[in-house]
N, C-alpha and C positions, 0 to 999 in steps of 0.2 A: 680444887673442886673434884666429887665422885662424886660418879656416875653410874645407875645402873644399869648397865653396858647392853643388859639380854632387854632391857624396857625400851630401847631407842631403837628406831628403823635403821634397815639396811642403809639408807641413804645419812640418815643423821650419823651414822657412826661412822659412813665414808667423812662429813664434812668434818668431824673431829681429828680424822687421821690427816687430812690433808693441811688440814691449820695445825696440828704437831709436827708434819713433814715441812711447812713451811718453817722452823724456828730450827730444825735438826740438817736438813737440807739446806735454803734456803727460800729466799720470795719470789722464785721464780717456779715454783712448784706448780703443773696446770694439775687441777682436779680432776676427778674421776670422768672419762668418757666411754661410749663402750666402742670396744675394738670389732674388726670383720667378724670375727669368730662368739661375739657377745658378752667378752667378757669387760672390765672396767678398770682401768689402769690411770694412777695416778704419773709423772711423770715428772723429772727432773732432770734439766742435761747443765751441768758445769762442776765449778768445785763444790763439794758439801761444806756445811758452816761445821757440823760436829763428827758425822758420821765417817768411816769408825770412832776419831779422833779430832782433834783440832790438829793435833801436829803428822797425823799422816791423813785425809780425809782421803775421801773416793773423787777421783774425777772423771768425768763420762757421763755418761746417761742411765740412770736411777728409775725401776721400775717399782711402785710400792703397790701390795696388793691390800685391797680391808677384805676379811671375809667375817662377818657377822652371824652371829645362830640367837636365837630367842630362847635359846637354854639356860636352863643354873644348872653351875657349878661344871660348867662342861671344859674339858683340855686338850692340848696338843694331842695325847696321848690317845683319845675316842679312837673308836677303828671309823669313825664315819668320818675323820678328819683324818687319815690316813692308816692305811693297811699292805703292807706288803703282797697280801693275798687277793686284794681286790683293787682294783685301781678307777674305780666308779667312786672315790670319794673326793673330798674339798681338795686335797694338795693331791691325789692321783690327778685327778682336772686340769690342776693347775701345774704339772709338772709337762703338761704339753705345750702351754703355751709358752712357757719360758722356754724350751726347745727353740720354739716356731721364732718367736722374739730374739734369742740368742743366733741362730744361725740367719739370721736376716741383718744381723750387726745391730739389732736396734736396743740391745742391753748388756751393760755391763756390770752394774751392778742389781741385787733383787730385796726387797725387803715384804717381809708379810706380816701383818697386823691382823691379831683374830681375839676376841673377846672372851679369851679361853687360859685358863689358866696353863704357863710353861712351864717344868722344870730344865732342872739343867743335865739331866741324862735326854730329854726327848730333845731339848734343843739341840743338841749332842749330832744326837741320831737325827734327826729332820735335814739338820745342816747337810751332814755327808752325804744323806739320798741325795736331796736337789744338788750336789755338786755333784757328785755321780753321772746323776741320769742327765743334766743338763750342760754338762764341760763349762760350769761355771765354781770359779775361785771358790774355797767356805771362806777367807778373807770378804769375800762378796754379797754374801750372804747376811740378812738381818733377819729375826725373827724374833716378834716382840708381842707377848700375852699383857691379860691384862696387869700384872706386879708394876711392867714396864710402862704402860700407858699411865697407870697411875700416877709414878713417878715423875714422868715428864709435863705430866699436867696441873702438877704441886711446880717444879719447875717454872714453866713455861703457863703461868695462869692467863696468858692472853691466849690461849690457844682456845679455849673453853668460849671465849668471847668474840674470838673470830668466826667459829664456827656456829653460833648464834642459834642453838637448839633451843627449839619452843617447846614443851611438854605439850602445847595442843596439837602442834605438828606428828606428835609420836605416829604409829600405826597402832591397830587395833588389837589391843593389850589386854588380856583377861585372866583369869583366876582359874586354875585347871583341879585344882584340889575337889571341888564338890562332882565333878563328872564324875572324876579319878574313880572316885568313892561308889556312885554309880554304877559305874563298868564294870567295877571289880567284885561288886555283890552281883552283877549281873551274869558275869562269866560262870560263879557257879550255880546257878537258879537254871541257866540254861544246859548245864549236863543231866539235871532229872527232868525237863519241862515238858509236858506231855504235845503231841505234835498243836499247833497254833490254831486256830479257827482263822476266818478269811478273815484279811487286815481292816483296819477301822475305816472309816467314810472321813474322809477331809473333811474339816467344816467350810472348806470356800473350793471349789473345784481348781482341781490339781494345774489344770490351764491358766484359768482366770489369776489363781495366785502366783504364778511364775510371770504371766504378762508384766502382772502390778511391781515387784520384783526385778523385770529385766533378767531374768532364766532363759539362756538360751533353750531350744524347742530338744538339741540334740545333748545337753548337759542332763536336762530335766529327764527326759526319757532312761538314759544311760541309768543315773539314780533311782529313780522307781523300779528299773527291772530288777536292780543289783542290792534293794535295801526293803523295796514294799512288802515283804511277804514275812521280814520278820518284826516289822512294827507293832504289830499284834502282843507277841512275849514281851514287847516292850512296855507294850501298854496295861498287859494283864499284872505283869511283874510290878510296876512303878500304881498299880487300887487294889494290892494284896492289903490290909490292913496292918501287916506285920511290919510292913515297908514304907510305913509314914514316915519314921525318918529320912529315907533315901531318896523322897516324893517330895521334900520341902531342899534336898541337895538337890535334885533335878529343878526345880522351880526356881531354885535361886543361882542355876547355873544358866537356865534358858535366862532368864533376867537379866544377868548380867553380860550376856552375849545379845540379845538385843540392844540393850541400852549402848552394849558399845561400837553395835554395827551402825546404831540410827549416829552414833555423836562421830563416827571416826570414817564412814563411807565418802567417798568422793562421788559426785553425779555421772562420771563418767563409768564408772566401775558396774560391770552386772554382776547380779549376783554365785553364778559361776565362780568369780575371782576373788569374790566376799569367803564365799563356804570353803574355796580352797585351801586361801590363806587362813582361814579358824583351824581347819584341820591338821595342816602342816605345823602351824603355832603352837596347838594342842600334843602333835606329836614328839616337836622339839621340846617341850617344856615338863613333860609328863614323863617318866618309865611306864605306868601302869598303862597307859592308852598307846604308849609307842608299842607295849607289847601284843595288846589288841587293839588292832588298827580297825580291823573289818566291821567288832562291835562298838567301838568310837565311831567311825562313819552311819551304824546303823543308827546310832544316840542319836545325832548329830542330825541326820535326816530325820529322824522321828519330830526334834524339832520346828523342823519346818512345814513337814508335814501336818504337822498339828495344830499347826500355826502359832505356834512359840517362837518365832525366827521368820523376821521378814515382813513386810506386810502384808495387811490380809484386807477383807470387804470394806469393811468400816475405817479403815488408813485416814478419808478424806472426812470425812464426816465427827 
């Protein structure tokens, strides 16, 4: 069975990794929990059934990490998944905890799972950092893209079954291509656009629809100071007549971001946590909007502000 990998949640693609680590490892594999420091580690202490080998395995204590992105076509090789020069990314992160793990005696050996395609120079190079920096064996070391997961899951097809992914369970999955398109005529509309007139009038007061919503009082305010004053270009831009095309990408991109907040929200969630994850989703999954982030967030708001996103007066009615 394939899977595509960037469509299943952080969590579904932990239960995958962990029902692969239970046939590669063994069944004595406990799943992901989060640690002091917040991060989620899978965990195995005895002999391994495969890993490296059958006839030399590892024995000890087996730390495996999943790290997940909502991206295509993304790899070891991103500088956001690791950079020499910055060390704010996925494996700079995670090169402290295996430290922290390693000189506490609680690992000996590391494996990392990322939904990202490997070659065999980065895995090369990734290996030797984390042995490096961590005084851990590259004998010790796994590092497995998705080529490898696939493999093992042609392999081992009850893994797929153990791990019992629902497509309804997914998280909130959309189409970034119609915004894309959006943003990117917008970006240059906005280097001639004459200064904006005052922004438009909500149709349901900016209050009343964040109550109905569940918007925190200090999320909603933050948004309004940081996005209200260019909704206007947005709005003048998207009933230019030239821009019908781009008017019906905006309509059927608010569309499909409602429809997927009403079908995939949980009741406990505000909306705060909704518009974050759209955004952060939107910026893994996009170049065009990860490179304008400011006028995505300003799209994005106009949404809601407009009441394309979220509920509004008539919700109940």
């Amino acid at each position: 069975m394939k899977f595509a990998y960037e469509d299943l949640s952080s969590a579904q693609f932990e239960d995958l990794v962990v029902a692969i680590c239970q046939f590669v490892l063994g069944a004595g594999v406990q799943g992901f929990a989060a640690g002091a420091d917040g991060g989620r580690d899978a965990k195995f202490v005895g002999t391994a059934e495969l890993l490296p080998s059958k006839a030399d395995p590892w024995i000890g204590t087996t730390i495996a990490q999943a790290k997940h992105t909502n991206g295509y076509n993304r790899t070891f090789s991103d500088t956001d998944f690791f950079s020499e020069a910055n060390s704010d990314t996925v494996l700079g992160k995670e090169l402290a905890r295996i430290k922290k793990l390693r000189s506490a005696k609680q690992l000996d050996h590391y494996i990392l799972f990322a939904n990202r395609r490997l070659s065999g120079i980065a895995e090369s190079k990734l290996r030797t950092v984390i042995s490096k920096e961590c005084g851990l064996p590259e004998s010790s070391i796994g590092l497995y893209g998705v080529d490898q997961i696939d493999m093992w899951l042609k392999r081992f097809p009850g893994a797929a079954d153990i791990a019992s992914i629902d497509p309804i369970d997914s998280s909130l999955i959309v189409d970034s291509d119609e915004l894309a398109l959006v943003v990117e005529h917008l970006v240059d509309h906005l280097k001639t656009a004459p200064i904006a007139p005052p922004p438009p009038t909500d149709r349901v007061s900016y209050e009343k629809k964040n109550a109905l919503n569940n918007m925190s009082k200090d999320y909603a305010k933050e948004l309004r100071s940081r996005y209200l004053k260019e909704t206007q270009q947005v709005k003048t831009f998207l009933a230019a007549p030239e821009n019908s095309v781009l008017l019906k990408a905006y309509e059927s991109a608010a569309d499909e971001f409602q429809l997927q907040i009403v079908a995939k929200r949980k009741d406990y969630q505000s909306f705060d946590e909704v518009i974050d994850y759209l955004i952060r989703f939107l910026f893994e999954r996009d170049p065009v909007l990860r490179t304008n982030k400011r006028l995505t967030r300003t799209v994005v708001f106009y949404m809601y502000w407009n009441c394309d996103l979220g509920l509004k007066d008539d919700a109940e009615t």
